[in-house]
C-alpha positions as CSV (number, residue, x, y, z in Angstrom):
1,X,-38.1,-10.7,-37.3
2,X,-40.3,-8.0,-36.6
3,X,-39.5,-4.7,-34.5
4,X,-41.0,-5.8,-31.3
5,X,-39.4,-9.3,-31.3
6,X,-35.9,-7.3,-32.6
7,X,-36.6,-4.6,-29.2
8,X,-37.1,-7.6,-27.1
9,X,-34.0,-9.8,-28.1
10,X,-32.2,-6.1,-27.5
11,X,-33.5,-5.6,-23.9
12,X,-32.6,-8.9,-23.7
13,X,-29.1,-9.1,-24.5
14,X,-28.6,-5.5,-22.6
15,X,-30.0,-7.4,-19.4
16,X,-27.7,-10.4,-19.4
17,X,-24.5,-7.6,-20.5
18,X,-25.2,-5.9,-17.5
19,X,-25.7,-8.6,-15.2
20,X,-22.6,-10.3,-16.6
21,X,-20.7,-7.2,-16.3
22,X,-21.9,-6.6,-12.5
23,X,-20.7,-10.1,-12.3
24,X,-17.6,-9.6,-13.1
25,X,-17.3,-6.2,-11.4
26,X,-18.6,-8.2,-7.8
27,X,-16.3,-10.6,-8.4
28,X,-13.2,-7.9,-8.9
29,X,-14.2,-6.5,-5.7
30,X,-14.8,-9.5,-4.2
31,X,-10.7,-10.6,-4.5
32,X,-9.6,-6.8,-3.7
33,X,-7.9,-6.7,0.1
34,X,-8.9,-4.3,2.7
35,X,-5.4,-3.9,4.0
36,X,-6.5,-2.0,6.9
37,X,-9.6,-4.3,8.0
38,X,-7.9,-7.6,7.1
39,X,-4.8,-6.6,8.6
40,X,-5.7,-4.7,11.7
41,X,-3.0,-3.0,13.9
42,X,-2.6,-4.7,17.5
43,X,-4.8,-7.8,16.1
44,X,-3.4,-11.6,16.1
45,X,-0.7,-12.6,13.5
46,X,-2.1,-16.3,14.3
47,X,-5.3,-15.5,12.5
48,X,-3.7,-13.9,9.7
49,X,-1.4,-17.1,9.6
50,X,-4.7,-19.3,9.7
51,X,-6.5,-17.3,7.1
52,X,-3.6,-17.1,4.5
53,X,-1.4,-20.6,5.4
54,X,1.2,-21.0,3.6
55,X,0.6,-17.8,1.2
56,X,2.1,-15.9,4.8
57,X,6.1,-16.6,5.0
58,X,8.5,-16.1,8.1
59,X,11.6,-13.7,7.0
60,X,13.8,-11.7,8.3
61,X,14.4,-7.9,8.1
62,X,17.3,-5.3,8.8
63,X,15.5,-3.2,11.4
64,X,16.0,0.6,13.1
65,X,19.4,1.3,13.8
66,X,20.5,-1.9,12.6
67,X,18.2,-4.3,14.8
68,X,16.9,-7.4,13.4
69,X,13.1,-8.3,13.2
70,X,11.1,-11.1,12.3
71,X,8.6,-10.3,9.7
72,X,5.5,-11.8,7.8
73,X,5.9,-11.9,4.2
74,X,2.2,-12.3,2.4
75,X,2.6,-13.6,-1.6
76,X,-0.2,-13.5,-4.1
77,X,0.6,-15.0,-7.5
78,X,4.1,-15.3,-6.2
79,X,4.5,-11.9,-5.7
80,X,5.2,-9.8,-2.6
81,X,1.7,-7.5,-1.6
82,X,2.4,-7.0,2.5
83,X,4.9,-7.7,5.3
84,X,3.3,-7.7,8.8
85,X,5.6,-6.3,11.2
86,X,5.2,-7.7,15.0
87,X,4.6,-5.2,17.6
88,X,7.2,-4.7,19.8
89,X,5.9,-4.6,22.7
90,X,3.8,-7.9,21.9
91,X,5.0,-10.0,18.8
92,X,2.0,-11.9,18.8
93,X,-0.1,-8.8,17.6
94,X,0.9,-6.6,14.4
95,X,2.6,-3.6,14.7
96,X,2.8,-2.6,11.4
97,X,2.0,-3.4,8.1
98,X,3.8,-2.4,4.5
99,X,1.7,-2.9,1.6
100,X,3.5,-3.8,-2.1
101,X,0.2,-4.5,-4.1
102,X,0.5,-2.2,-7.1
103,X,-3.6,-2.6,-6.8
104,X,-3.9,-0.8,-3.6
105,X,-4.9,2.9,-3.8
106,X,-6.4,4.6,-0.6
107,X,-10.0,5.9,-0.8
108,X,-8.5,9.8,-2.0
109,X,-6.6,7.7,-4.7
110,X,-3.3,7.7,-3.3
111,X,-1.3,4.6,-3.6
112,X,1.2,2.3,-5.0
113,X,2.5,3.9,-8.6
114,X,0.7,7.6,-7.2
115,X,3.7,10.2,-8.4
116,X,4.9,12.9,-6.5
117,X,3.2,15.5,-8.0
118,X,0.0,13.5,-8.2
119,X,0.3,13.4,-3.9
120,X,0.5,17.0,-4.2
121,X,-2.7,17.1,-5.6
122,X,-4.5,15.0,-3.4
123,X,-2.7,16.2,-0.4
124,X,-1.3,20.1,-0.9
125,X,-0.1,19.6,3.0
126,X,2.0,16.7,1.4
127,X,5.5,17.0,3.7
128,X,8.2,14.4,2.2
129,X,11.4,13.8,4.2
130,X,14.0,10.9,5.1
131,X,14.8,8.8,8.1
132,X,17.9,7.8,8.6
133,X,16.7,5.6,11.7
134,X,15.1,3.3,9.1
135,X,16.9,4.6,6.0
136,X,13.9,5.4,4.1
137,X,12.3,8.3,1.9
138,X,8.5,8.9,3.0
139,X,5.6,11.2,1.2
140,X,3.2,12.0,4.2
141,X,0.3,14.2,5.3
142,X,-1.5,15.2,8.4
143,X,-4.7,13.4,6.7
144,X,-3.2,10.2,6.5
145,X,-2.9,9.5,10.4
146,X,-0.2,7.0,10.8
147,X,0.2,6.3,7.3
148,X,3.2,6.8,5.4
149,X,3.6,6.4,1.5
150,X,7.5,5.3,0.9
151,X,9.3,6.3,-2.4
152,X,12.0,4.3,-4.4
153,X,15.5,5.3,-2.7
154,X,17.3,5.1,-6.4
155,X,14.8,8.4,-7.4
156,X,16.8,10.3,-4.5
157,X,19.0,12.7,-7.0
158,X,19.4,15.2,-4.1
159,X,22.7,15.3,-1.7
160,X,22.7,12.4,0.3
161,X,25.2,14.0,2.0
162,X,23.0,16.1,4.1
163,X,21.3,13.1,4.9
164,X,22.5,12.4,8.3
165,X,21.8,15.6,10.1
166,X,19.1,14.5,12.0
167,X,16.4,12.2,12.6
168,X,14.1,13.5,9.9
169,X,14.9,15.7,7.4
170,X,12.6,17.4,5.0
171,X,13.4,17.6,1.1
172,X,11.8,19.3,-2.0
173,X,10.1,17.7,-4.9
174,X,12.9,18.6,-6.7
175,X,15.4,16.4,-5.2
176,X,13.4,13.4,-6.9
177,X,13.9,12.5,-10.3
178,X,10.3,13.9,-12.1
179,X,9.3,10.0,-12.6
180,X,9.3,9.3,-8.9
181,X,6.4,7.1,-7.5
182,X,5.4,5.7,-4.0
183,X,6.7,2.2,-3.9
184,X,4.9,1.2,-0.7
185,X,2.5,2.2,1.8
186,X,3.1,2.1,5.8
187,X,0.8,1.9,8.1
188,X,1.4,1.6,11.9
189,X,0.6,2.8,15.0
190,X,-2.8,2.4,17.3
């Protein structure tokens, strides 16, 4: 083969690398979810039930202060990546979603498997505290309107006694074992 048949069979196989390979990377955004677009606070729960079928499952949850609610469970692969809460005021509409997919990562990076320390980073007004009224450790910032980033109870090592003085209380990196991660990510309100 000579050199220009060798440049062009080059160019050529570069072209169809990179076309495959923006293929591929179309296609990997193409099956990403856009939790907060697809799943849209104070929007129907009957479209998300049309759109997803039977992917979307009726359960059952412990709620604040003991209630019980009536949650939408959405499985991918048969694993767990969101549960649609009702609104209260209208169940029809969502009130609240919880997002599991260890995929998900918001647009600053922060997500599902994001550490402590790494939250920090992204967010040095990171405030984390715990709720007893729905028993649950949260990483948060002023940034992140009406999103809250929820951390594994078991990587509490601080003293849970102190836990029930009042409806939020804030706690230190520290009382976290150095591993800790956000488990889930909340987002609510309007």
């Amino acid at each position: 083969m000579n050199i220009k048949k060798k440049i062009t069979a080059a160019a050529i196989c570069l072209s169809l690398l990179f076309a495959a390979s923006h293929s591929i990377n179309a296609q990997a955004k193409a099956s990403e979810i856009d939790y907060k677009k697809e799943f849209l606070i104070a929007s129907s729960i009957s479209a998300v039930q049309t759109k997803y079928g039977e992917n979307l499952k009726k359960a059952t949850q412990a709620g604040e202060e003991g209630s019980i609610t009536e949650i939408y469970q959405l499985f991918k692969a048969g694993k767990l990546i969101v549960e649609i809460t009702p609104d209260a005021e209208n169940e029809k509409n969502i009130g609240e979603i919880t997002i599991f997919d260890p995929s998900y990562k918001n647009v600053k990076g922060a997500g599902i498997g994001t550490s402590i320390s790494e939250f920090a980073k992204i967010y040095p007004d990171m405030e984390i505290g715990y709720t007893y009224v729905s028993d649950r450790f949260i990483v948060q910032s002023s940034k992140e309107k009406f999103v809250q980033f929820e951390l594994n109870p078991k990587d509490y090592i601080g003293n849970k006694e102190t836990l029930t003085t009042s409806d939020w209380i804030v706690l230190a990196e520290k009382n976290f074992i150095k591993t800790a991660k956000i488990k889930s990510v909340r987002i609510y309100g309007k």
